[in-house]
C-alpha positions as CSV (number, residue, x, y, z in Angstrom):
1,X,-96.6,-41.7,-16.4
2,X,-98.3,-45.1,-16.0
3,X,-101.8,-46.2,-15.0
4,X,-102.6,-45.8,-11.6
5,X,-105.1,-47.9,-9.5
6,X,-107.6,-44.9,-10.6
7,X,-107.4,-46.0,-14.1
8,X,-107.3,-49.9,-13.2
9,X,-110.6,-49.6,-10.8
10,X,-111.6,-47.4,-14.3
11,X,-110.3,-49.8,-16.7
12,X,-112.0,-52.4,-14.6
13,X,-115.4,-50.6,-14.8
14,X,-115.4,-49.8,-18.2
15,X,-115.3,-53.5,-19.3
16,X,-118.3,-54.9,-17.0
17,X,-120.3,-51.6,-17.9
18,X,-122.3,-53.1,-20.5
19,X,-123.2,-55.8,-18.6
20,X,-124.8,-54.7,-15.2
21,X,-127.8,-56.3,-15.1
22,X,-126.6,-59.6,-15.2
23,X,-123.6,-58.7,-13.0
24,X,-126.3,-57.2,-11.0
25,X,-128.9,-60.2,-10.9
26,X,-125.3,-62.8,-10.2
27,X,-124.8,-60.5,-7.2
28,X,-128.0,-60.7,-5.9
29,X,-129.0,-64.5,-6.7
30,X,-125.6,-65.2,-4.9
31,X,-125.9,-63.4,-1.8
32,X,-129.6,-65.3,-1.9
33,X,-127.8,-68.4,-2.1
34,X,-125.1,-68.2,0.8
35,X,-128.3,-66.9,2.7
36,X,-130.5,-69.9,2.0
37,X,-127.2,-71.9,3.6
38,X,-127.4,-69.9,6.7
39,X,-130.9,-71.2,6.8
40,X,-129.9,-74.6,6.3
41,X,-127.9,-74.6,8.9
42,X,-130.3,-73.0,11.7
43,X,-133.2,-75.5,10.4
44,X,-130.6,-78.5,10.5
45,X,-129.7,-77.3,13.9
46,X,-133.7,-77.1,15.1
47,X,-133.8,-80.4,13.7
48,X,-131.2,-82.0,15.4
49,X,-132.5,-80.4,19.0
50,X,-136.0,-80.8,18.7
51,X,-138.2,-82.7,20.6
52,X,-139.5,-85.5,19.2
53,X,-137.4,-85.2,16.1
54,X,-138.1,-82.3,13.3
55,X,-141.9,-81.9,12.1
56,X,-143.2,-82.3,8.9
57,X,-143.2,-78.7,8.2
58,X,-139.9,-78.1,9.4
59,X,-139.2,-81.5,6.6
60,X,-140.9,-79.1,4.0
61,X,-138.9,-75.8,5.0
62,X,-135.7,-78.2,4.5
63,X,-136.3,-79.6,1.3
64,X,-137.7,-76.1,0.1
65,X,-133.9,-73.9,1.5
66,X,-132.5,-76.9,-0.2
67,X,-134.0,-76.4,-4.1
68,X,-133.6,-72.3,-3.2
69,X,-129.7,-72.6,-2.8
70,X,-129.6,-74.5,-5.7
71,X,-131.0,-72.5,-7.9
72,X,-129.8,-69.4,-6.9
73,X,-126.1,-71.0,-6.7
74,X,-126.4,-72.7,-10.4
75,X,-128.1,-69.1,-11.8
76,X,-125.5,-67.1,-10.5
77,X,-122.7,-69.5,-11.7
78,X,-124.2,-69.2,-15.2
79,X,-124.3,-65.6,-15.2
80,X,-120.9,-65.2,-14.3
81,X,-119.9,-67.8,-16.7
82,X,-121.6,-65.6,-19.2
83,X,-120.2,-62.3,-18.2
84,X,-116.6,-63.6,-18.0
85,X,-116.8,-65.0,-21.2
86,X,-118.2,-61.8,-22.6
87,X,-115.9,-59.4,-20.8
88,X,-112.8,-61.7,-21.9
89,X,-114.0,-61.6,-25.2
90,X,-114.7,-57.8,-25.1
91,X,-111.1,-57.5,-23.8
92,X,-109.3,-59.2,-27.1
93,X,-111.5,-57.0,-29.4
94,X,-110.7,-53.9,-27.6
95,X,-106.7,-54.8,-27.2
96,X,-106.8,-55.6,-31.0
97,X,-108.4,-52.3,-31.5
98,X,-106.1,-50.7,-30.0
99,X,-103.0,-51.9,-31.5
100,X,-104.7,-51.8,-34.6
101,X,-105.0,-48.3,-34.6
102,X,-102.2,-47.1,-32.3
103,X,-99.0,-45.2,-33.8
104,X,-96.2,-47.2,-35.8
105,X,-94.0,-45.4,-32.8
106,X,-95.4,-46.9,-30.3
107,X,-95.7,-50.4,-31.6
108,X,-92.4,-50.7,-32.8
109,X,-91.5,-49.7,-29.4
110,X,-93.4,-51.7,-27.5
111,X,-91.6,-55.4,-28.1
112,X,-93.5,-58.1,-29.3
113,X,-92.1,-60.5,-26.5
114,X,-94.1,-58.3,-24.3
115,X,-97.1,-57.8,-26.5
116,X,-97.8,-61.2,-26.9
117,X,-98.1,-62.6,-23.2
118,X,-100.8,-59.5,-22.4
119,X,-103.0,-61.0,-25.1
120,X,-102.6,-64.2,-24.8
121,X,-101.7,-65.1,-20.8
122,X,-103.0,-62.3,-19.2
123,X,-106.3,-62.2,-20.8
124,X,-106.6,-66.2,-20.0
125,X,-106.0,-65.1,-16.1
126,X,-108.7,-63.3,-16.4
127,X,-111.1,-65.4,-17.7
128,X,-110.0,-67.7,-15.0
129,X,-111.0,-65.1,-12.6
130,X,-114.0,-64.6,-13.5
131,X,-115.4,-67.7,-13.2
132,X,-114.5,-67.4,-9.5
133,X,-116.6,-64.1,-9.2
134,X,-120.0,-66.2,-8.2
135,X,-118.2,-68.7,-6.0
136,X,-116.6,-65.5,-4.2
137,X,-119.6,-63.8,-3.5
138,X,-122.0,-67.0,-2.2
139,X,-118.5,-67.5,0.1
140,X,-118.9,-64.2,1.9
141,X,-122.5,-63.8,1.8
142,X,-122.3,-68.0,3.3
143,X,-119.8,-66.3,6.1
144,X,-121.6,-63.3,7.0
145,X,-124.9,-65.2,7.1
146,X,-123.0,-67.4,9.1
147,X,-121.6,-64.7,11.8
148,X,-124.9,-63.0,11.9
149,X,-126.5,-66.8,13.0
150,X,-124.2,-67.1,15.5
151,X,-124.9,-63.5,17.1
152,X,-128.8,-64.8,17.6
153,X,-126.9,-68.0,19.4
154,X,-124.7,-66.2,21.9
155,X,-122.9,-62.6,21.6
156,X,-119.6,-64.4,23.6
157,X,-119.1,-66.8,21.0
158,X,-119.6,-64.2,18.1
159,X,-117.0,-62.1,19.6
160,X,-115.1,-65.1,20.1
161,X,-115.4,-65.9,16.2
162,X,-114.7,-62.3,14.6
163,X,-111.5,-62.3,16.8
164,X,-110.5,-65.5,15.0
165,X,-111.6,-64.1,12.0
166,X,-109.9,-60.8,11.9
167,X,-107.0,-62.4,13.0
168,X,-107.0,-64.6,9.7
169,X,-108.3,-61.8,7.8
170,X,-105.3,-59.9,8.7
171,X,-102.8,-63.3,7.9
172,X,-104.5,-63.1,4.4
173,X,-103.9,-59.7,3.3
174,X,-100.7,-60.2,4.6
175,X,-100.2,-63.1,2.2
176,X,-101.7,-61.2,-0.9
177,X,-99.5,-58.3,0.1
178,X,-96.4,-60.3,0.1
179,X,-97.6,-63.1,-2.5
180,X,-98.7,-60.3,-5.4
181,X,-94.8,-59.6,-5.2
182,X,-93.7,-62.5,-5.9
183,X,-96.7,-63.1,-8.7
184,X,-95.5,-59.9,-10.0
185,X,-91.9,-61.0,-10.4
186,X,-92.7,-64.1,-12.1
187,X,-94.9,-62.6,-14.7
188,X,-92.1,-60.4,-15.4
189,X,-90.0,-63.5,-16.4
190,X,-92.5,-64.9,-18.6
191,X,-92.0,-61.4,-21.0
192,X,-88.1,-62.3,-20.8
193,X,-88.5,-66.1,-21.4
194,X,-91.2,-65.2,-24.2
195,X,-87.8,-63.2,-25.9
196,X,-86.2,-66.4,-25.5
197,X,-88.3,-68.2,-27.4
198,X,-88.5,-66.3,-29.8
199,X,-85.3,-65.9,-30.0
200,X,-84.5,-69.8,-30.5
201,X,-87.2,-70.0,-33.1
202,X,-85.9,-66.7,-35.6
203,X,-82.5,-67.1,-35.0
204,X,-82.3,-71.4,-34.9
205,X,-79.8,-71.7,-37.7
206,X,-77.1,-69.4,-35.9
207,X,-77.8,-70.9,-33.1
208,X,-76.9,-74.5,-35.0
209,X,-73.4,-72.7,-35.7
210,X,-72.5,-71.5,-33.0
211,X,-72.0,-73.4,-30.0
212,X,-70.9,-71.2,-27.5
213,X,-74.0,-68.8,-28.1
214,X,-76.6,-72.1,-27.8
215,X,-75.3,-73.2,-24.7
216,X,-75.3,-69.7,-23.3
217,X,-78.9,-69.3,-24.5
218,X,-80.1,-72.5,-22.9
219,X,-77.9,-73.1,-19.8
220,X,-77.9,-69.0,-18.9
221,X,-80.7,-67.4,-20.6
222,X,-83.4,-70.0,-20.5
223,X,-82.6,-72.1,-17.4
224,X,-81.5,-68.8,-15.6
225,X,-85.2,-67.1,-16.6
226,X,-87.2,-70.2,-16.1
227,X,-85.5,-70.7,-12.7
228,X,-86.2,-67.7,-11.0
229,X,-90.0,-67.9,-12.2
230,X,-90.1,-71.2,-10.5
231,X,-88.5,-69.4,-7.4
232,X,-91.2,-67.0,-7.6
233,X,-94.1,-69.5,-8.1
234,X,-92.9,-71.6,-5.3
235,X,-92.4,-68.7,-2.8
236,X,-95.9,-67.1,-3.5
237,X,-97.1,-70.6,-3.6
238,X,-95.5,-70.8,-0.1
239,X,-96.8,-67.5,1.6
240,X,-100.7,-68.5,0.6
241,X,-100.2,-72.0,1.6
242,X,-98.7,-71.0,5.2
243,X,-102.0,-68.5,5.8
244,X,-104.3,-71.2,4.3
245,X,-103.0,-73.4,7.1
246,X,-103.0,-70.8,9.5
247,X,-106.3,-69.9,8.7
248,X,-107.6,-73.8,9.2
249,X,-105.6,-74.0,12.5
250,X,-107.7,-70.8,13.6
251,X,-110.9,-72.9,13.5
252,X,-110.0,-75.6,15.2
253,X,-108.9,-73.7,18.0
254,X,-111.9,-71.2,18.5
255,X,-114.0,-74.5,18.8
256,X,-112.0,-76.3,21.3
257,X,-111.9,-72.7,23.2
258,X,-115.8,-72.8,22.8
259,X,-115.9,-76.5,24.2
260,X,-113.6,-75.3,26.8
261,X,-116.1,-72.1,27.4
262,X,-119.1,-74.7,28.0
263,X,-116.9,-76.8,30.9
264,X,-116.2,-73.4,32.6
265,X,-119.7,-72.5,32.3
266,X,-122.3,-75.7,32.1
267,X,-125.3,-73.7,32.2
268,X,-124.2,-73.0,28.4
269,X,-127.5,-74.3,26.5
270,X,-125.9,-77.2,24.2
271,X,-128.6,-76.1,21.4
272,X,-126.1,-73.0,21.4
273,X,-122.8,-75.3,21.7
274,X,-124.2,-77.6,18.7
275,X,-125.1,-74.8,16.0
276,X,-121.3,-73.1,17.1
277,X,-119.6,-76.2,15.9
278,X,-122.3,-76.8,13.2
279,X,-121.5,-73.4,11.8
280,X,-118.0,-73.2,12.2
281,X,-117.4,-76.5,10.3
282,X,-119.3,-75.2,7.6
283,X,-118.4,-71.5,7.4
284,X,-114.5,-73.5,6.9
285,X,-115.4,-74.2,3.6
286,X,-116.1,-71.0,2.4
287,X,-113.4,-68.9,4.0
288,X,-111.3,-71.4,2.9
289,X,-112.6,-70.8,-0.8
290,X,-112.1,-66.8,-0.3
291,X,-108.7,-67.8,1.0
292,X,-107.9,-70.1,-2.3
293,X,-109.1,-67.3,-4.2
294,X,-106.4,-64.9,-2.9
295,X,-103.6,-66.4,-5.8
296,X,-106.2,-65.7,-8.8
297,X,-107.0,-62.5,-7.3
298,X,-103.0,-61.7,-7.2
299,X,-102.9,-63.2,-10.8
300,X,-105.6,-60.9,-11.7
301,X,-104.5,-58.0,-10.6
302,X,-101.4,-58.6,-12.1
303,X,-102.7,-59.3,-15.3
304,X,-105.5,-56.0,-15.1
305,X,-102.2,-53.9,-14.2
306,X,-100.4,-55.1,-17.8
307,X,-104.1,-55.1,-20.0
308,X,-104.5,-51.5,-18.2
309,X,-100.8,-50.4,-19.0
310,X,-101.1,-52.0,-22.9
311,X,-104.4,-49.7,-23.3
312,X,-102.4,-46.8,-21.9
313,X,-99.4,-47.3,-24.3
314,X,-101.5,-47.6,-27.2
315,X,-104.2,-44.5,-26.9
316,X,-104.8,-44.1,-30.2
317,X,-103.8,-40.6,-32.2
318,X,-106.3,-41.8,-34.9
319,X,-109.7,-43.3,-33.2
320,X,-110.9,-43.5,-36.7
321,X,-109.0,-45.8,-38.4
322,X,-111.3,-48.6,-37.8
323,X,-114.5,-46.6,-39.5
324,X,-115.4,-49.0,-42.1
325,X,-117.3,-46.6,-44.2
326,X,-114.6,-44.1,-44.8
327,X,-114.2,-43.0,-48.9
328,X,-111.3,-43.0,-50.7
329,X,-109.8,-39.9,-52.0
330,X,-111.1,-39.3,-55.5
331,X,-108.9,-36.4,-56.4
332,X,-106.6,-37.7,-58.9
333,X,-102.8,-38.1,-57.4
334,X,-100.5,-34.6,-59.5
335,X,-97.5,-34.8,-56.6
336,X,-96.8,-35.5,-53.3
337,X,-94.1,-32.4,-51.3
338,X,-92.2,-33.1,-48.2
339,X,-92.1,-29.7,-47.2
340,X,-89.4,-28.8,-44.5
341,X,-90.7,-32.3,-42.6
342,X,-88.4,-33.5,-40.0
343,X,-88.4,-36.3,-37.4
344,X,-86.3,-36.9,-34.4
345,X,-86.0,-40.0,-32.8
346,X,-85.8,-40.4,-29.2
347,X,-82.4,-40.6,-27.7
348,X,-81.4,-44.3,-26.8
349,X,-78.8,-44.5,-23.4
350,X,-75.2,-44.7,-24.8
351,X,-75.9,-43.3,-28.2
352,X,-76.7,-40.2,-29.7
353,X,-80.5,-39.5,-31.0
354,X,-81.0,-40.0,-34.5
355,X,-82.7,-36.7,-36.6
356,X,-84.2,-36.6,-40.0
357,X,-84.4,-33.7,-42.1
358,X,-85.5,-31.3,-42.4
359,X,-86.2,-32.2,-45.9
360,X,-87.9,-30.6,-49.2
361,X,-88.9,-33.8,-51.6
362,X,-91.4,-33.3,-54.5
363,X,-92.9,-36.7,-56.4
364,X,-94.7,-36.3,-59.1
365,X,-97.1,-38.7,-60.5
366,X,-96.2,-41.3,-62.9
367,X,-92.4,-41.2,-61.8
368,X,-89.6,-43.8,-60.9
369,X,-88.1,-42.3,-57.7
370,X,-85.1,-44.0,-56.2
371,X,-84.1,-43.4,-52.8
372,X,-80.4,-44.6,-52.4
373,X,-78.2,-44.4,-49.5
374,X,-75.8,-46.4,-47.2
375,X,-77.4,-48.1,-44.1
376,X,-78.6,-45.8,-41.9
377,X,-79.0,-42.8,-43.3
378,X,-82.6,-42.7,-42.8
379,X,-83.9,-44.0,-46.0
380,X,-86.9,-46.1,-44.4
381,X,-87.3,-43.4,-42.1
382,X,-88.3,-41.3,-45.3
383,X,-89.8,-43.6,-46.4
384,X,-92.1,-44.0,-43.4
385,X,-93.1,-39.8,-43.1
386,X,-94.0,-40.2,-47.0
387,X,-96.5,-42.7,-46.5
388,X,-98.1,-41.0,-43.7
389,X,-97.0,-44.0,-41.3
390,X,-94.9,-41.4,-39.1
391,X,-96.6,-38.3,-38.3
392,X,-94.0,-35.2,-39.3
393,X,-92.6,-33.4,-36.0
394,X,-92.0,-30.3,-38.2
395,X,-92.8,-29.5,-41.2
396,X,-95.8,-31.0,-43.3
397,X,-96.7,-33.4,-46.3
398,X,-98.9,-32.1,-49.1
399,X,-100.9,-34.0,-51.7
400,X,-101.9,-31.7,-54.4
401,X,-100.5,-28.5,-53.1
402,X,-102.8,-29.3,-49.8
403,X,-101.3,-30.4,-46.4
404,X,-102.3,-33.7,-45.1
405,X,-103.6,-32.7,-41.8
406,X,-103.4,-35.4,-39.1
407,X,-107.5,-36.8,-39.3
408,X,-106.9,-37.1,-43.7
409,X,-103.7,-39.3,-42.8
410,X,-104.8,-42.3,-43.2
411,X,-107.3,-41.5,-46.3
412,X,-103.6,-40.2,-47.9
413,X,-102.4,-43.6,-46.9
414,X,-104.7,-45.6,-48.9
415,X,-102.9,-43.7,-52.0
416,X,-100.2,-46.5,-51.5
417,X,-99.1,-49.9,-51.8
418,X,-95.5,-51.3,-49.8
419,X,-93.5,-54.0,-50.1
420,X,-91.1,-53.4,-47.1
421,X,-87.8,-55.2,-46.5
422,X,-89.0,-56.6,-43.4
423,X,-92.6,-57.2,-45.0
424,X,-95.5,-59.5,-43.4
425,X,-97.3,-62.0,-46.3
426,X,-100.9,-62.1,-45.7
427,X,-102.5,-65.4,-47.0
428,X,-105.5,-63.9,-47.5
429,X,-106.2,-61.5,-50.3
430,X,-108.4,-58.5,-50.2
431,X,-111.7,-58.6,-50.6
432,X,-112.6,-58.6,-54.5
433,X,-109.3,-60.9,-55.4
434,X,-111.1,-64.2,-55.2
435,X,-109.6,-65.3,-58.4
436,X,-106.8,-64.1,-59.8
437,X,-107.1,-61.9,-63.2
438,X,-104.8,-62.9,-66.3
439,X,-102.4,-60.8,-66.7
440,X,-101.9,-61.4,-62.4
441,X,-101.3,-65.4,-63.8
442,X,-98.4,-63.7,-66.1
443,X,-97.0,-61.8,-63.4
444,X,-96.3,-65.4,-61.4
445,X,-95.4,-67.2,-64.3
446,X,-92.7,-64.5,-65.4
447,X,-91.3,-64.5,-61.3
448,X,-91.4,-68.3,-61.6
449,X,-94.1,-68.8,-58.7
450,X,-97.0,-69.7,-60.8
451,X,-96.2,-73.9,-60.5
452,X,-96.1,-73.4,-56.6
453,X,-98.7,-70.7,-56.0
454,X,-102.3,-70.3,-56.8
455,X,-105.4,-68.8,-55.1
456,X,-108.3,-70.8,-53.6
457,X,-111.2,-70.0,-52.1
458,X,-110.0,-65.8,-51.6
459,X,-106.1,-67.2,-50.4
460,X,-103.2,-68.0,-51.4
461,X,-102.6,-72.1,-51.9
462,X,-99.0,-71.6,-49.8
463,X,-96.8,-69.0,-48.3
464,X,-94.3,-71.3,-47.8
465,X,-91.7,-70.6,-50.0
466,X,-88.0,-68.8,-50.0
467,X,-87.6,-65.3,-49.2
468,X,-86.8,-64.2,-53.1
469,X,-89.9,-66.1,-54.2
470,X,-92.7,-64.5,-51.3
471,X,-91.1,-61.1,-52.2
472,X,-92.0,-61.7,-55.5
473,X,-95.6,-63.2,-54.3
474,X,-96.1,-59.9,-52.5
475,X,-95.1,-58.2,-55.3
476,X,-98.2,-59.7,-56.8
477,X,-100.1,-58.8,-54.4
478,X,-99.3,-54.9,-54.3
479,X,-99.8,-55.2,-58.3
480,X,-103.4,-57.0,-57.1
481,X,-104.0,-53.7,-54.6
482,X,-104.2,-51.6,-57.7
483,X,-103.1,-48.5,-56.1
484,X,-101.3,-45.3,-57.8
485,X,-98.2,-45.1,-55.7
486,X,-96.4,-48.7,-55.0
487,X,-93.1,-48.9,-52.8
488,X,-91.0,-51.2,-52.4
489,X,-87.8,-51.0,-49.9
490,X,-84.9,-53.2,-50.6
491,X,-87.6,-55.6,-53.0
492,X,-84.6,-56.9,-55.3
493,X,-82.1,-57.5,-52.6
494,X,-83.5,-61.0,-52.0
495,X,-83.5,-62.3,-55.8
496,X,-81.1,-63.5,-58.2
497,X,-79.5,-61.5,-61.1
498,X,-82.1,-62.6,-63.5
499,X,-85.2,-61.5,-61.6
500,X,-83.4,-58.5,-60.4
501,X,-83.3,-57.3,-63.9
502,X,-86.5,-58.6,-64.9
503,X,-87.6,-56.2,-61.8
504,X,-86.0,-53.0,-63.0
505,X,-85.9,-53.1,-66.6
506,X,-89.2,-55.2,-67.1
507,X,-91.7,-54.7,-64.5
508,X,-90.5,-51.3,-63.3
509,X,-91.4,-49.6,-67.0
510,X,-94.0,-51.8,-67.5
511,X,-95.7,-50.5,-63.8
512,X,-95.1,-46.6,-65.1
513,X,-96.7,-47.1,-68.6
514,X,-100.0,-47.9,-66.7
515,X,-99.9,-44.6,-64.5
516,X,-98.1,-46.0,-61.4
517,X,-95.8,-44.0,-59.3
518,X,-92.7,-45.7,-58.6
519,X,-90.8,-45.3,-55.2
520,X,-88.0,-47.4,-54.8
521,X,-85.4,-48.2,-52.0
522,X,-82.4,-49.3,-53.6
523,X,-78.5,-50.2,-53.6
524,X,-78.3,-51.0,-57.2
525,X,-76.5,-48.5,-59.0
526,X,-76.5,-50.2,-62.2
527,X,-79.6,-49.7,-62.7
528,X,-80.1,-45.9,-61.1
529,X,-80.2,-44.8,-64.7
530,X,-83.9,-45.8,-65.1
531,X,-84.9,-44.0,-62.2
532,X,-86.5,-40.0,-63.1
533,X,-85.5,-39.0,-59.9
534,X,-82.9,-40.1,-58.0
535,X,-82.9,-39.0,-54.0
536,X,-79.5,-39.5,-52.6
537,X,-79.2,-39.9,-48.7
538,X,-76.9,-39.3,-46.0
539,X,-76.9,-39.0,-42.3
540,X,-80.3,-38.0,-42.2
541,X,-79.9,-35.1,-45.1
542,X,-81.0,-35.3,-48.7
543,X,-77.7,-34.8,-50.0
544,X,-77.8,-34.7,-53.8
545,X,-81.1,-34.7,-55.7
546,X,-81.2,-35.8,-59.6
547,X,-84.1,-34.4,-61.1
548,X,-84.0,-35.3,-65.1
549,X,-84.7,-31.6,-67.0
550,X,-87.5,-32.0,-69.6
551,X,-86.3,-32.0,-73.2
């Protein structure tokens, strides 16, 4: 299933809701405008037949249509401005929102070469949109205004000009048809071409080894992407530009038809032949400015289509995870049970689908538990269900003898603190760590950060240091969180032999003496003797257990 137009038009709707009076009050002060032109251009034409040259009062009647469209044009310009800027704005809070408090699933599913353009390009296109919504309306309500002056002139060259109009109306839609194609294609090859970049970014030393694999990445992967963009670009560029042309031609030729009408029939009063070509010269302008508007509108429609599908993917499971006023559990943490929990992943084409469990697991508090394993055997996976980040397909956790049920998950989640292999640094420290305690200045100086890193001002002075030393910075900072259970996945694999021993025979013991529970990923079976339980994985399957029998 993916969204529809229903649930674009919906989408659409749901984002100007909160703003209809001045969406409202744009509408109507535009529509006032393009009809103060139409008066323009009768008076002008009055003007420029009268006898005697205009009066004072048709002077006055000028100069008074001529402050009304300017008001009304500038007003509604500002509104829309507004709105735009609003609704945009609107947009990133909601999309953040969402991703913020969608599943793990779904975000690790949904690439970040694909996340990133929706919030960044296809948000800009449209703001850029928006600011065309006023000039859009005064056009048409300037072109109906426009037709409607002519029918008071002569019903023959009315009929004349809707022919010529529905005739380039029906070269336009045409052109969006065929042009929102191409549009479509070329936005698709900015999500490839943002993998690229990112690619040449993370992976810039192996692209410095090897040769064969940076030339493939530029002359293949980046020219090749980039190339048929530009294609794309260039032949919507093309279809818009051929009925913009058409569109122009179209005007030129209903007027010399309408000269061509007067020599047929002389009688034709030239009052009526002068406000024709008066009008028609000006109505150009604005259907030209619809017809300009047609790319944006593709754009736009393009980019509604990815912000509408991004909002669909990430409907959240837990619309409370952003309630700021939410307590934390003040039951005291006795044990956490897996009970009978199990996950299956979805089955990726060409291999086989991936199943954990099902799996009993008891942690009790105040214990080291290792979790050991080769690659793959599902250790992060387990690690993932404990801390509440997947949510169990069968089975259940329980905290205390009482199951986790799905709206407590995230209250059980604040029980914990994670280092994970693939971790993300924050500069910024929670709120409350705006200096850093003593014993915190020990815990840097014995990891050998403390003459690089400080805090200032509620951050850290630098992140920029080698992958050993920010694990051991974010080991800091989960010692900072203060929570009862602290994880950490893979946290010595990264550091030399001396901090790696510091880590489990120094800090590790040190962390349990002051009530912590202990969960740690590991492959070092040297030091598996400190653990008090020792979980032992394999293919998915708690294989062996250790549990250390009280003396």
């Amino acid at each position: 299933m993916t969204p529809n137009a229903e649930s674009l038009a919906h989408e659409t709707l749901t984002i100007l809701k909160p703003f209809w009076p001045q969406v409202v009050l744009s509408a109507f002060l535009g529509i006032a405008g393009g009809l103060s032109v139409t008066a323009l251009l009768a008076t002008i034409n009055t003007a420029m037949n009268a006898e005697g040259g205009p009066s004072t009062r048709l002077a006055l009647l000028f100069a008074g249509l001529c402050v009304l469209t300017l008001a009304c044009s500038t007003l509604s310009n500002l509104l829309t401005n507004y709105v735009g800027q609003r609704v945009v704005a609107t947009l990133r809070r909601e999309l953040a929102a969402r991703i913020l408090a969608a599943p793990i699933e779904q975000l690790e599913r949904y690439r970040a070469h694909r996340l990133i353009p929706v919030l960044l390009n296809d948000v800009g296109t449209i703001s850029t949109f928006a600011l065309t919504v006023a000039p859009m309306v005064i056009s048409f309500t300037v072109t109906i205004g426009c037709l409607s002056y002519l029918a008071l002139l002569s019903w023959q060259i009315l009929l004349l000009t809707v022919i010529t109009v529905i005739v380039g109306s029906g070269a336009q839609y045409l052109a969006h048809r065929y042009g929102t194609r191409s549009i479509q294609a070329a936005r698709d090859g900015e999500d490839e071409l943002q993998k690229h970049y990112q690619a040449i970014s993370a992976g810039a030393k192996e692209l410095r080894i090897q040769r064969e694999r940076r030339l493939h990445m530029l002359d293949q992967q980046i020219h090749g992407t980039t190339e048929r963009i530009c294609r794309a670009n260039i032949r919507a560029a093309a279809i818009f530009v051929s009925a913009e042309t058409f569109g122009s031609m179209l005007f030129f030729a209903v007027i010399g038809m309408a000269i061509a009408f007067q020599a047929f029939w002389p009688a034709t009063d030239r009052t009526v032949l002068g406000g024709f070509v008066l009008v028609m010269l000006y109505m150009k302008g604005p259907l030209e400015q619809l017809i300009n508007t047609l790319p944006g509108l593709s754009r736009a429609e393009v980019a509604f289509r990815r912000i509408a599908e991004l909002s669909w993917r990430f409907s959240s499971s837990e619309p409370h995870l952003l309630a700021g006023d939410r307590p934390l559990l003040e039951e005291p943490l006795a044990h956490i049970e897996l009970h009978q929990v199990r996950y299956d992943y979805p089955q990726a084409e060409g291999s086989q689908a991936f199943h954990l469990g099902p799996i009993d697991l008891t942690i009790r508090q105040g214990e080291i538990v290792f979790i050991v394993g080769e690659n793959g055997c599902g250790k992060t996976t387990l690690i993932k269900l404990l801390l509440g980040l997947y949510a169990p397909q069968h089975g259940e956790i329980r905290l205390n003898g009482q199951a986790v049920r799905a709206e407590q998950r995230d209250d059980y989640r604040q029980l914990f603190t994670t280092v994970f292999a693939d971790y993300y640094l924050f500069d910024e420290l929670l709120q409350g760590h705006s200096e850093l305690p003593g014993e915190a200045l020990k815990y840097l100086e014995r990891l050998d950060i403390a003459h690089k890193v400080g805090i200032r001002d509620g951050a850290f002075t630098t992140t920029d240091l080698s992958t050993g030393q920010r694990k051991r910075l974010a080991l800091v900072n989960a010692w900072l969180d203060d929570r009862p259970v602290l994880v950490f996945d893979e946290w010595a694999a990264d550091q030399d032999p001396t901090f790696r021993r510091v880590f489990y025979t120094e800090l590790l013991p040190e962390l349990k003496q002051r009530g912590k529970t202990l969960i740690v990923i590991s492959h070092d079976d040297r030091y598996f003797d400190i653990a008090d339980q020792l979980v032992r994985m394999r293919a998915g399957q708690v294989a062996t257990e250790r549990v250390p029998q009280p003396a």
